[in-house]
N, C-alpha and C positions, 0 to 999 in steps of 0.2 A: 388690570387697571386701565391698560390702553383699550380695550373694549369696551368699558364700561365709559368712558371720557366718549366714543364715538356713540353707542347708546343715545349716550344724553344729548349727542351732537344730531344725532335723527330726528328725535324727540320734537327738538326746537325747529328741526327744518320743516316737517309735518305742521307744526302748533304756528306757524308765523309765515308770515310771505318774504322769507329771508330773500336775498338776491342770490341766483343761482351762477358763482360766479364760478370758474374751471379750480377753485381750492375746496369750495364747498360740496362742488360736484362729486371731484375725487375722492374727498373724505366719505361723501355718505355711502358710495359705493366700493371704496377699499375692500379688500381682499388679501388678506396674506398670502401667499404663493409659494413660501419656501418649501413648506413639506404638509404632509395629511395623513392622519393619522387611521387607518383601515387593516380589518379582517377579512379573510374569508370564511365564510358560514360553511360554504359546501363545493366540490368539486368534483368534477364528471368528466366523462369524452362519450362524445355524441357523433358519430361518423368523420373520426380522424380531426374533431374541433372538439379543442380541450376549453370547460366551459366551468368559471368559477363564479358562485351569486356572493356576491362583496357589500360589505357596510363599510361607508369610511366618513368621517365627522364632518359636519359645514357648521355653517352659522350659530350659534345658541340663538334662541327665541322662551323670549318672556323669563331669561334666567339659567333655562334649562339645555341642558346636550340636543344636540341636533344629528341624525344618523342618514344618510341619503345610500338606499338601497342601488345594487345594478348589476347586470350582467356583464362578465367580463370575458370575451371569448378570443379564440386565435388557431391556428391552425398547427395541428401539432410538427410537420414536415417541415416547418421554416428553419432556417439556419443562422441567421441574419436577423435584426433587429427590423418589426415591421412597421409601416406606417399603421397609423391610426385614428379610426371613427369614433367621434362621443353623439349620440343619436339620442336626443331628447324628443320626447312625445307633445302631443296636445292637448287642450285645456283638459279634455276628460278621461286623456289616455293612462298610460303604466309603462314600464319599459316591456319592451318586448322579443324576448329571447327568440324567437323565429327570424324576427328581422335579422336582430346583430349573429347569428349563426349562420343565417344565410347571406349577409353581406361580408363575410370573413370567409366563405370560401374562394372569394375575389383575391384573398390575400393581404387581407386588413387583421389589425388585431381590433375587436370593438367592444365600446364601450354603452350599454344603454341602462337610464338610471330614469328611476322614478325622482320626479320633480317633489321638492318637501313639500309634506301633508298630504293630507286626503279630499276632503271635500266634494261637491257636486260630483257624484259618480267615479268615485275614486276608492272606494271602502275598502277596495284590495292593495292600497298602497302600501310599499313596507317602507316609507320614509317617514322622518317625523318632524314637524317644523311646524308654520303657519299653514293653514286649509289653503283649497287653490279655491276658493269659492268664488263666484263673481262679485259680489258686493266688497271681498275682501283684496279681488286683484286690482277693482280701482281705488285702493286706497292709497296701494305701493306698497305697501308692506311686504307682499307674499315677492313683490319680482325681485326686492333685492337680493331676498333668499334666495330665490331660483336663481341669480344668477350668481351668488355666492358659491353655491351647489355645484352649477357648471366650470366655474374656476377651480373648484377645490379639485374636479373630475379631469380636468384637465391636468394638476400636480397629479394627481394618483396615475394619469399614464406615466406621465415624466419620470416617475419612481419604478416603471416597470421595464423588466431586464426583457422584455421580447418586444418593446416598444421603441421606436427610435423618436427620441422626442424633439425631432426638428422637423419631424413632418407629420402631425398631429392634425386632423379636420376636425369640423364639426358639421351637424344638420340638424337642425328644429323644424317641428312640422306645425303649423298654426298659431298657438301662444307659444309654442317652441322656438317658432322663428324670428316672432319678436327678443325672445330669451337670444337667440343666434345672435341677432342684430345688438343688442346689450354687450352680450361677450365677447362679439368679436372686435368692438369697436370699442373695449377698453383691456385686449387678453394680447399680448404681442407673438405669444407662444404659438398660437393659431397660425397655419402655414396654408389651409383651405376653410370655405366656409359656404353652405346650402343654405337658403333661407327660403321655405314654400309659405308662402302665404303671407308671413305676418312682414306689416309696414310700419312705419314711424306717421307721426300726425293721427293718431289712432283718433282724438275725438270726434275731426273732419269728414268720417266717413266710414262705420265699422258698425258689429253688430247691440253692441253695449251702447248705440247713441240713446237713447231713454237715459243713462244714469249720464252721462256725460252733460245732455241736454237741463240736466236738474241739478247740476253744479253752482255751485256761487262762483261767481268773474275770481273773487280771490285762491278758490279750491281748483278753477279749472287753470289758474296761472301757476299752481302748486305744480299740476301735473305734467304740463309742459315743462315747467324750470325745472323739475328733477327726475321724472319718471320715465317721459316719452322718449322711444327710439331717437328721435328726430336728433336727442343732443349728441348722439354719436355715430350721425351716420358721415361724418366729415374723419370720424377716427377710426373709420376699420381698417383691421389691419391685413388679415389674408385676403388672394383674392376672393370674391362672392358671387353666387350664381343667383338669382334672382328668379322662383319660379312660382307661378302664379296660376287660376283661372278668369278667365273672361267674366264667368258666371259669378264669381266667389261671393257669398254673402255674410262676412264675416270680416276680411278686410276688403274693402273698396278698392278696388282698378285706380282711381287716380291717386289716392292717399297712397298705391303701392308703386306708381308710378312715378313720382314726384319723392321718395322716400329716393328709389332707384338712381335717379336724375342727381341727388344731392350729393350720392357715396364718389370719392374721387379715387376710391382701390382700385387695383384690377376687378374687372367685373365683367357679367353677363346676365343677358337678361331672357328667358321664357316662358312663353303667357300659352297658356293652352285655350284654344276654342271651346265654349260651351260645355267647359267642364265646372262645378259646384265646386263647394267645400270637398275635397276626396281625394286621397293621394291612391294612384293607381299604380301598377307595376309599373307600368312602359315610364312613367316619371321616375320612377326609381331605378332604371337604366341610364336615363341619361343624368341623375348626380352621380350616378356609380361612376360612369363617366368622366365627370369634373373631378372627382379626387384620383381618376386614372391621369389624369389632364398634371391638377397642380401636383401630387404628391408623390407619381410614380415618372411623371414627365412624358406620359404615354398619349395622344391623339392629339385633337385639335378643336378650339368650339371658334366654330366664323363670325367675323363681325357682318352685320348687314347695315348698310347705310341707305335711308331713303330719300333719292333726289328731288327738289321739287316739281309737284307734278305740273304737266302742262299740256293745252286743247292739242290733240291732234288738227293738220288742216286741212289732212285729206278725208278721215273719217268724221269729227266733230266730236268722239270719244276724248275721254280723260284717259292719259297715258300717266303710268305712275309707276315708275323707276327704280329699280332694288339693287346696288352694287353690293358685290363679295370681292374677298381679297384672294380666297384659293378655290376654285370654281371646280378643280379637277377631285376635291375630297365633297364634294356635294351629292349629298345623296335625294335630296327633290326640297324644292322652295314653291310656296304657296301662298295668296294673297288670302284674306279674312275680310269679312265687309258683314254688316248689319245696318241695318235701316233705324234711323233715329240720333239723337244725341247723346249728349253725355249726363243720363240718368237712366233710371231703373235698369243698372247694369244687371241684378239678377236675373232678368225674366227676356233678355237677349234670347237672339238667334244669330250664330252666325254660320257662314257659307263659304265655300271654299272658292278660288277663283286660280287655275293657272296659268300660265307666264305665255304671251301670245308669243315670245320670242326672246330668243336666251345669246346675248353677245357672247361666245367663251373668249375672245382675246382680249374683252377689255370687262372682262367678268360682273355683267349687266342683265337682268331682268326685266322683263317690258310685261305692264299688266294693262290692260285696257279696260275703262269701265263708261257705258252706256250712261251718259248724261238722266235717261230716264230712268236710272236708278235711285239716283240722288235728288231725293221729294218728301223735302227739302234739305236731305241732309244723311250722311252714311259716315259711320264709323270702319277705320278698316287697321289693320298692322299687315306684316309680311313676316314668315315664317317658315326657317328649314330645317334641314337634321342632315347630319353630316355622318359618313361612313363609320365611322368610329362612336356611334350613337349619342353624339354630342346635340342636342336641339338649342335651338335660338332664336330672337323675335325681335324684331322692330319696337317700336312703343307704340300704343294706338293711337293716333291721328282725326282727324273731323275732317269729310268735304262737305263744302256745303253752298248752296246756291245762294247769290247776290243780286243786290237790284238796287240802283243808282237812283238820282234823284231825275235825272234825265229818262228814265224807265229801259237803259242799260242793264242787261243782265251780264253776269258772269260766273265763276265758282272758283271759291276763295280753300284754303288748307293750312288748317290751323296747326300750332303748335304742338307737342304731346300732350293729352288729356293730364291735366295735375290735380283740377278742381271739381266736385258738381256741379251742374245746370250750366255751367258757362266755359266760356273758351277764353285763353289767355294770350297774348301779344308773344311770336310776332303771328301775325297771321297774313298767306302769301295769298293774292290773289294770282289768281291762272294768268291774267291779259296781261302783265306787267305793272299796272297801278301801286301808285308808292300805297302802303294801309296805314301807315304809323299815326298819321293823325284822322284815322274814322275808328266807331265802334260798329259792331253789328247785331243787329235787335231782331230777334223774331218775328215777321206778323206773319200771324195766324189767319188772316184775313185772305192773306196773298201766299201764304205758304211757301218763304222764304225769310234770308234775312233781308233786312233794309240797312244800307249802309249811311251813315250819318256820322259830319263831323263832331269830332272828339271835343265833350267841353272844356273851355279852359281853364 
């Protein structure tokens, strides 16, 4: 009865521009949590990894039982109740038994489950629920499932005698990670959390902008009040790694960047150089990494802070300044620069730049860049990895050449990219000039910005 009463309570939030207040929120995405009901189909051992394929129940859809397939693996030598990975795929993936075999010999028990339904390139799913198809994931229908799915996954370790369930992770890869972002930011169980790729603000800036773009104001207001990451990136709850490509075409750099900027968990963030859509091993080292970090209490990921930058007066370069907090566990930090602004992030290049000079006592970075670089304008971040194969990244930044009404030039460093085509306040100019009341306009003419006070 109590499901059917939330049913109908979905129904009307879909059908009308309800107000998405934190009552209505919670209800349309509730979840039970006490227990889940699951089999095992079949069980094996595969080189000392004892490896069970498990059905266990989520959501009903359209009436009917809902079954969400997965691998359940762990290492037979443990003695002790282990931590644990739930490893969701992406939009067109499956679970995949080589992963979670191969990240359990780390010492994980894991868990990888096919997302309910099949749909676009899915045919080999063994879950059953709503399709993951695209027309059907911007409706919201399919994600609350998915993230029903991921909650239910999360009781079914909690019920398991080789699990320890206070230190439970998770990682999504692409709409996975948007799924991460969902569940971590409403699952309190979660004690770590990966998120590769997927951002909140998805209409802003992602590969689906066509269907987004052909919304009506009251369906794209739907989306944002109850579907988009955005409404719980202020509630997650473990800490979160944030990693990304520079190139990505699928979530956008600023929408990922500005998603990152809003989480107030413990957190971290790494952006990879002129990498696409594509998760590569050496990425899968260093989240291996972060749940060594939160849930084994094992290494360390560095925070990097970037000072403002400012002209040298002996050389005329831009010095741009990188503080660490433990310089002795660093294993190499690198600056990133491309030419251009903040668009056509997929078809960047960028380049690598190292450190003209490394403080170790006051744990400082010095990067130098060649004025004649910036024509009119150079994106950059800074970027390390740390002995313990922990990586980490600045946020990307803008410099960008100025020019006064007095035909004063200087170069100005804008805030973290959040948005397309434009830069957002505060933005530091190099010579000391208060900016708060100019904006800054492109001309093409002169191939710079032009600095112009701010209307009132």
């Amino acid at each position: 009865m109590k499901f059917n009463l939330l049913l109908c309570f979905i129904a009307l939030s879909f059908g009308s521009a309800l107000a998405a207040t934190p009552e209505a929120l919670s209800a349309l995405w509730a979840v039970p949590t006490s227990e889940v009901k699951a089999f095992t189909h079949k069980s094996y051992i595969l080189k000392n990894l004892k490896i069970e394929e498990v059905y266990y129940q989520s959501r009903p859809y359209n009436g009917k039982p809902v079954t969400i397939f997965g691998y359940f693996c762990y290492p037979l030598n443990s003695r002790k109740p282990l931590p644990a990975i739930l490893i969701v795929h992406g939009g067109g993936g499956t679970a995949s038994r080589q992963r979670a075999s191969r990240w359990s010999k780390y010492g994980y028990a894991t868990f990888a489950i096919d997302l309910p339904g099949k749909g676009e390139r899915r045919r080999s799913s063994r879950s059953t629920g709503p399709n993951m198809d695209v027309s059907v994931l911007l409706s919201g229908n399919y994600l609350i499932h998915a993230v029903a799915a991921t909650r239910n996954a999360i009781t079914y370790l909690t019920q398991r005698r080789e699990v320890d369930p206070k230190r439970i992770g998770m990682i999504g890869l692409s709409w996975g990670g948007v799924i991460t972002l969902l569940t971590n930011g409403q699952d309190s169980r979660l004690k770590a959390a990966v998120d590769v790729f997927g951002a909140g603000y998805i209409p802003e800036g992602c590969t689906w902008q066509d269907y987004f773009n052909s919304f009506s104001e009251e369906k794209l207001n739907r989306w944002y009040s109850f579907l988009d990451p955005k409404n719980f990136l202020l509630t997650q709850h473990a800490p979160i790694l944030f990693v990304t490509g520079t190139n990505d075409h699928c979530y956008y750099l600023p929408t990922f960047q500005k998603s990152y900027e809003e989480v107030t968990a413990p957190k971290s963030f790494w952006l990879i150089p002129n990498l696409r859509h594509r998760f590569m091993p050496y990425a899968e080292a260093t989240c291996l990494a972060w749940f060594e970090k939160m849930l084994k209490g094992r290494g360390g990921f560095e925070v990097l802070t970037v000072l403002p930058p400012y002209l040298s007066s002996k050389s005329g370069e831009i010095i741009i300044v990188a503080k660490a907090q433990a310089l002795d566990e660093l294993a190499k930090v690198n600056l990133f620069y491309t030419p251009g602004g903040p668009q056509q992030w997929t078809h960047k290049t960028w380049k690598a730049l190292s450190p003209i000079y490394k403080d170790y006592q006051k744990g400082l970075f010095y990067f130098s860049i060649p004025p004649q670089k910036i024509n009119p304008e150079i994106l950059f971040f800074i970027s390390g990895q740390d002995i313990f194969r922990g990586c980490f990244s600045s946020l990307v930044q803008s410099l960008f050449k100025v020019k006064f009404k007095d035909n004063q030039t200087t170069y100005a460093a804008s805030a973290p990219i959040r948005t397309l085509y434009r830069h957002e306040p505060p933005v530091t100019l190099l010579d000391g000039i208060d900016s708060r009341k100019m904006i800054f306009i492109l001309s093409k003419k002169d191939n710079l910005y032009k600095a112009v006070p701010h209307p009132q």
